[in-house]
LODREN-364740 format. One record per atom (N, C-alpha, C): residue number from 1; atom name; x, y, z. Coordinates in Angstrom, 3 decimals, m for minus. Each point is the difference from the previous one (the first is absolute). Layout:
<atoms>
i_at_px_py_pz
NUM_CA_X_Y_Z
...
</atoms>
This chain:
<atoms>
i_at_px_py_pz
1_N_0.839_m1.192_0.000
1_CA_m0.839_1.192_0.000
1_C_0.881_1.252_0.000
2_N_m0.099_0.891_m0.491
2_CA_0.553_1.177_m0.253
2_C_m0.637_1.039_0.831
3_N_1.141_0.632_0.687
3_CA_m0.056_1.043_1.154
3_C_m0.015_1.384_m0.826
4_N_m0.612_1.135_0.333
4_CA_m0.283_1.319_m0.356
4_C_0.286_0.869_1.138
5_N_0.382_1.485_m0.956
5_CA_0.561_0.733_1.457
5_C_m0.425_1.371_m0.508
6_N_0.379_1.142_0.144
6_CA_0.413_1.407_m0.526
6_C_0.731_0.442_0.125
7_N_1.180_0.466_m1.175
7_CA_1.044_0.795_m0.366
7_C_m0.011_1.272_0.244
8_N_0.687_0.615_1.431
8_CA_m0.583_1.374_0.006
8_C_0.733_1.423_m0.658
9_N_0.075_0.368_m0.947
9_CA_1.576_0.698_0.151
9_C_m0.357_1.493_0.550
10_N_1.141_0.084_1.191
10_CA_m0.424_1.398_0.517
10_C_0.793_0.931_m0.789
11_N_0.728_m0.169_m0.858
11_CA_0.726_0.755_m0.942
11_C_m0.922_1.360_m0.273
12_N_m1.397_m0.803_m0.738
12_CA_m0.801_0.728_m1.160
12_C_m1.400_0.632_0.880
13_N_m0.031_m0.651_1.025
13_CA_m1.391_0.566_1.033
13_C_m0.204_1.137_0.162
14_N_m0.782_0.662_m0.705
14_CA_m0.377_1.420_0.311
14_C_m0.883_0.069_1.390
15_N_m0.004_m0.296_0.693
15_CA_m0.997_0.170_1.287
15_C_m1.548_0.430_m0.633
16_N_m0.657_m0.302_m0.940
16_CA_m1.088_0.244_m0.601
16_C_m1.182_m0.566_0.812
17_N_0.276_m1.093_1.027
17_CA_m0.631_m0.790_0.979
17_C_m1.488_m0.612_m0.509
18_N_0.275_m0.466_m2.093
18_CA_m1.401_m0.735_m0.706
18_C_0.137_m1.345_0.863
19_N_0.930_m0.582_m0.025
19_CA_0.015_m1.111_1.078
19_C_m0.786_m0.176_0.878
20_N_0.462_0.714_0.986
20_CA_m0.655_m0.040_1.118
20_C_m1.751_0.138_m0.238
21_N_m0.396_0.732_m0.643
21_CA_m0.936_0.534_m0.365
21_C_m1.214_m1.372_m0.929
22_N_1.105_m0.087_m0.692
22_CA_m0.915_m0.886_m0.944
22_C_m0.130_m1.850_0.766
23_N_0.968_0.091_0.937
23_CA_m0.003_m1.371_1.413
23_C_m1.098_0.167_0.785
24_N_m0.298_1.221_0.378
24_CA_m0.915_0.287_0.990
24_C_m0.902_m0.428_m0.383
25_N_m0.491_0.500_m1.195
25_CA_m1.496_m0.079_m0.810
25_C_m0.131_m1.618_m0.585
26_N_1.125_m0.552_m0.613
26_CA_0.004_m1.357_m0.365
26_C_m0.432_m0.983_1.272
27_N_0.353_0.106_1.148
27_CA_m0.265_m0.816_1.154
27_C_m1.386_0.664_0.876
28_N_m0.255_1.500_m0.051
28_CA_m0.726_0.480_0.845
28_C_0.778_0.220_1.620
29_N_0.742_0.652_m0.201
29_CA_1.031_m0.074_1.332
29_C_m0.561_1.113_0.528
30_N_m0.247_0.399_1.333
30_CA_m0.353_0.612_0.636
30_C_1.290_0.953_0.445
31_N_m0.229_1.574_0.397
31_CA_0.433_1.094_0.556
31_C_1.328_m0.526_1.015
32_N_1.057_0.118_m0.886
32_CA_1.049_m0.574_1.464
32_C_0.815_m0.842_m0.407
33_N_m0.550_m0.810_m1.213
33_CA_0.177_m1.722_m0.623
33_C_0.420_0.351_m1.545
34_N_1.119_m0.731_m0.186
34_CA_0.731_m0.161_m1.329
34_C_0.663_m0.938_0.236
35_N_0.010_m0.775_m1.727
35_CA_0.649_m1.321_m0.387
35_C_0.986_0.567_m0.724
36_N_0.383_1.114_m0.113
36_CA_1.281_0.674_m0.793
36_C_m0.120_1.448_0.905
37_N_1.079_0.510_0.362
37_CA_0.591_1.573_0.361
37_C_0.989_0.409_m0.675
38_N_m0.261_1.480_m0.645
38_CA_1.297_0.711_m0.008
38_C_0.345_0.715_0.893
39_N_1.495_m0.499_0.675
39_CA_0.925_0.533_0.869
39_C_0.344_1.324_m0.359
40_N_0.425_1.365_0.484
40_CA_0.518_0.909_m0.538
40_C_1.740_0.177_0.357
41_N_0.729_0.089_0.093
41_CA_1.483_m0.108_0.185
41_C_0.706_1.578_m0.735
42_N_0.076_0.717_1.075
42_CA_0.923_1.170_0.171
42_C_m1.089_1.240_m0.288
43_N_0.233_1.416_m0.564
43_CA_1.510_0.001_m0.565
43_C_1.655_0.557_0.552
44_N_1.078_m1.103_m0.320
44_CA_1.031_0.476_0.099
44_C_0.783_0.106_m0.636
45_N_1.138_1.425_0.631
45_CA_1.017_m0.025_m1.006
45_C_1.323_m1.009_m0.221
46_N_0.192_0.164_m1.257
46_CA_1.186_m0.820_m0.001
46_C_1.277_0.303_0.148
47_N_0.881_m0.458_0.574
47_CA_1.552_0.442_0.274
47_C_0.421_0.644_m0.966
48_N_0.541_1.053_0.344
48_CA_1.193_0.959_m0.829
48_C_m0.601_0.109_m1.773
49_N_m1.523_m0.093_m0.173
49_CA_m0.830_0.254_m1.221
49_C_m0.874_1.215_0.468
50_N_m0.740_0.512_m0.675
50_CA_m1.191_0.984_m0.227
50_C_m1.752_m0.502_0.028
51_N_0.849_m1.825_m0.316
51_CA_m0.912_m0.610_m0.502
51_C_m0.767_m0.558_1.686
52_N_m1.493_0.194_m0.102
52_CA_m0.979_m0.621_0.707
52_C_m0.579_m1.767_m0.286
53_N_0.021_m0.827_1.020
53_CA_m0.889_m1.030_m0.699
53_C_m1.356_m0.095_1.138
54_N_m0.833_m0.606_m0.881
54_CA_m1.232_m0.710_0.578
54_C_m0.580_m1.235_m0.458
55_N_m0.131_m0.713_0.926
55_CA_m0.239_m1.264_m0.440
55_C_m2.006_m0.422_0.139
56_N_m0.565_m0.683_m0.893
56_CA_m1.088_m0.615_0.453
56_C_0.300_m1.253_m0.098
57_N_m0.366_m0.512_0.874
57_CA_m0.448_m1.820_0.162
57_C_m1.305_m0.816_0.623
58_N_m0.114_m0.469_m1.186
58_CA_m1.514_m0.876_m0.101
58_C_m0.015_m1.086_1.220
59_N_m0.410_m0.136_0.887
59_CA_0.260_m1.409_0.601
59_C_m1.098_m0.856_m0.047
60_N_m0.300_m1.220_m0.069
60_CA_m0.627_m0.802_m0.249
60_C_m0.465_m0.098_1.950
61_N_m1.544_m0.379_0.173
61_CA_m0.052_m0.172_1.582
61_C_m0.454_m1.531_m0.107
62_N_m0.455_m0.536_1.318
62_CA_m0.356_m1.324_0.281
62_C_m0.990_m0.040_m0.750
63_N_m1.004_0.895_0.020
63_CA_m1.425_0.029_m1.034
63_C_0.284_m0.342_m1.163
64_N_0.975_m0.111_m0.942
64_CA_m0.035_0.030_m1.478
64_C_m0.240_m1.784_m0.056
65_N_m0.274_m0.254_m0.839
65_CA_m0.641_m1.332_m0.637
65_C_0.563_m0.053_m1.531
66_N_0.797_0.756_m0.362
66_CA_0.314_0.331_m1.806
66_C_m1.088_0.249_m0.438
67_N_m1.344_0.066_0.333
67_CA_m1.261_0.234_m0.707
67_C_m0.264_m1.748_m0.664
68_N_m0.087_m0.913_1.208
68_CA_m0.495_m1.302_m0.773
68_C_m0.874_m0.308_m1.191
69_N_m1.205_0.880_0.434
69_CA_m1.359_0.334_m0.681
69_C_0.784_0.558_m1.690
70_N_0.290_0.797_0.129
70_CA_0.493_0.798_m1.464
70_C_0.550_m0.930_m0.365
71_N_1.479_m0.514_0.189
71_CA_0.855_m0.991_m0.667
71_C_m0.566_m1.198_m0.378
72_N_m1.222_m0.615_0.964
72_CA_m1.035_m1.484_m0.420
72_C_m0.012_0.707_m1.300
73_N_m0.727_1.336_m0.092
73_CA_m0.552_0.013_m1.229
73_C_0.597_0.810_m1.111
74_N_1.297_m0.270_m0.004
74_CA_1.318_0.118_m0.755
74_C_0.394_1.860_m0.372
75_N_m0.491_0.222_1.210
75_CA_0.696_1.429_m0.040
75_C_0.570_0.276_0.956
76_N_1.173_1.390_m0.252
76_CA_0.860_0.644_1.152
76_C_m0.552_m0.029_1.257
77_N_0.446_0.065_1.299
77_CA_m0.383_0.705_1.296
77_C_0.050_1.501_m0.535
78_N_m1.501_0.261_1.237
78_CA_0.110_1.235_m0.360
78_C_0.981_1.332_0.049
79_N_0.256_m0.199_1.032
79_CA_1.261_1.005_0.013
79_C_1.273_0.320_m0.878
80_N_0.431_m1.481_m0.552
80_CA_0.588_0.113_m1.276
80_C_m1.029_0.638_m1.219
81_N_m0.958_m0.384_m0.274
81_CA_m0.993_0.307_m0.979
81_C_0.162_1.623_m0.099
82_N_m0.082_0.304_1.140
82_CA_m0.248_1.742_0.136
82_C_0.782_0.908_0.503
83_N_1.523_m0.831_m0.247
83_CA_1.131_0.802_0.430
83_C_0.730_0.750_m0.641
84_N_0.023_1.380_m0.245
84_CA_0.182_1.023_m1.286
84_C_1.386_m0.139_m0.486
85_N_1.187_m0.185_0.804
85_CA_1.276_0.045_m0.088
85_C_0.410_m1.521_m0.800
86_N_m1.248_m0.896_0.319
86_CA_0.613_m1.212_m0.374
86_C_1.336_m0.367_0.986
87_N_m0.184_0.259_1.171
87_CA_1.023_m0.365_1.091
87_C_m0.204_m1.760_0.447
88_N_m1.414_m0.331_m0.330
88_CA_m0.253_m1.149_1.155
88_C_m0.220_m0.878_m1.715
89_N_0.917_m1.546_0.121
89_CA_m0.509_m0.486_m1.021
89_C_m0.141_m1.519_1.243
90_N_m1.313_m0.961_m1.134
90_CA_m0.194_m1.049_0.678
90_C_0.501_m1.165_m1.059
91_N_0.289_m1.267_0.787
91_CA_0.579_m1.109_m0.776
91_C_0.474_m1.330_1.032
92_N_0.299_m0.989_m1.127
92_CA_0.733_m0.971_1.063
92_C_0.896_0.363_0.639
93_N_0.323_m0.567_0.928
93_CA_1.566_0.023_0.931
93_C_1.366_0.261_m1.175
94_N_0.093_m1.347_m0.825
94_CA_0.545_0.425_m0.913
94_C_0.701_1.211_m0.363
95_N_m0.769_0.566_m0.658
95_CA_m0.355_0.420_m1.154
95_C_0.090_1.810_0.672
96_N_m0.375_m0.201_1.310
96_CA_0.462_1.158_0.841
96_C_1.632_m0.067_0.514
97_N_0.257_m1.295_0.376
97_CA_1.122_m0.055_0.428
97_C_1.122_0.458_m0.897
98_N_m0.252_m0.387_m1.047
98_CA_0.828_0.323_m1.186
98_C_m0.222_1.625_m0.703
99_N_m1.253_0.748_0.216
99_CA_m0.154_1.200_0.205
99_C_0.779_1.210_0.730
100_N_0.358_m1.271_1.551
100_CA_1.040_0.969_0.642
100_C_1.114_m0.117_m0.194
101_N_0.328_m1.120_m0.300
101_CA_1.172_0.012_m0.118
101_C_1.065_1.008_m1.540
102_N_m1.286_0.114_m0.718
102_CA_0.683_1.483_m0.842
102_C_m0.444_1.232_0.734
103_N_m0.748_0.170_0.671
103_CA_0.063_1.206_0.597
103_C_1.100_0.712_1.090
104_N_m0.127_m1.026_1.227
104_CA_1.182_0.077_0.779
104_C_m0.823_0.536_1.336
105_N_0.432_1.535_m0.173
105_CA_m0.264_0.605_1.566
105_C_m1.406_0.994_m0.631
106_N_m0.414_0.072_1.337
106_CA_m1.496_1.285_m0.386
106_C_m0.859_m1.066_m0.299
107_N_m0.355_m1.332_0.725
107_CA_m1.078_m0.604_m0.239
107_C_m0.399_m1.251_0.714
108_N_m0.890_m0.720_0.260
108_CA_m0.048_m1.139_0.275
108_C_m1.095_m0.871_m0.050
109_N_m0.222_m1.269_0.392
109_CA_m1.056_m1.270_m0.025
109_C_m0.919_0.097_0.687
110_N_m1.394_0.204_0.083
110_CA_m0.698_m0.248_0.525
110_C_m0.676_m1.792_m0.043
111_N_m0.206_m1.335_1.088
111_CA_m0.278_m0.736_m0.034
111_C_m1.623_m0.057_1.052
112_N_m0.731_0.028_m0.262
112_CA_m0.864_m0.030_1.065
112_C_0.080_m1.710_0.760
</atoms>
């Protein structure tokens, strides 16, 4: 049987928070409750640059399920479905694993 996960890359995350948004409504999650968060991270400066960074990161919570319901019926989870940056991709273990491994840093596995 083949295991599924989500590829998150925080590289490209605009903090746009459709995720979160479009999880809530896919499950009916109540005020408080998310199966995905975006984290906000800084902003700080960087050593001996001009340059500022800020980071968003998606995190996957105990609530997420990959969207069983959607995938039975051979579509994305929602949060991938409706993620503008195209930050969150879904797939086998595989097929992710091998995803990161060209990417490197600025990302990681979600396994529920």
């Amino acid at each position: 049987m083949t295991s599924f996960g989500l590829f998150i890359d925080n590289e490209y995350c605009t903090g746009c928070h459709s995720c979160e948004v479009a999880c809530k409504n896919e499950h009916d999650l109540p005020l408080g409750q998310w199966g995905i968060k975006v984290l906000e991270l800084g902003p700080w400066k960087l050593p001996d640059t001009k340059r500022w960074e800020y980071r968003f990161v998606p995190v996957p919570t105990s609530l997420c399920d990959l969207c069983v319901d959607r995938i039975a019926a051979g579509k994305k989870p929602s949060c991938v479905h409706h993620c503008l940056a195209q930050a969150l991709e879904f797939g086998s273990l595989d097929e992710l694993a091998a995803r990161m491994a060209d990417k490197g840093k600025m990302a990681s596995i979600f396994i529920p």
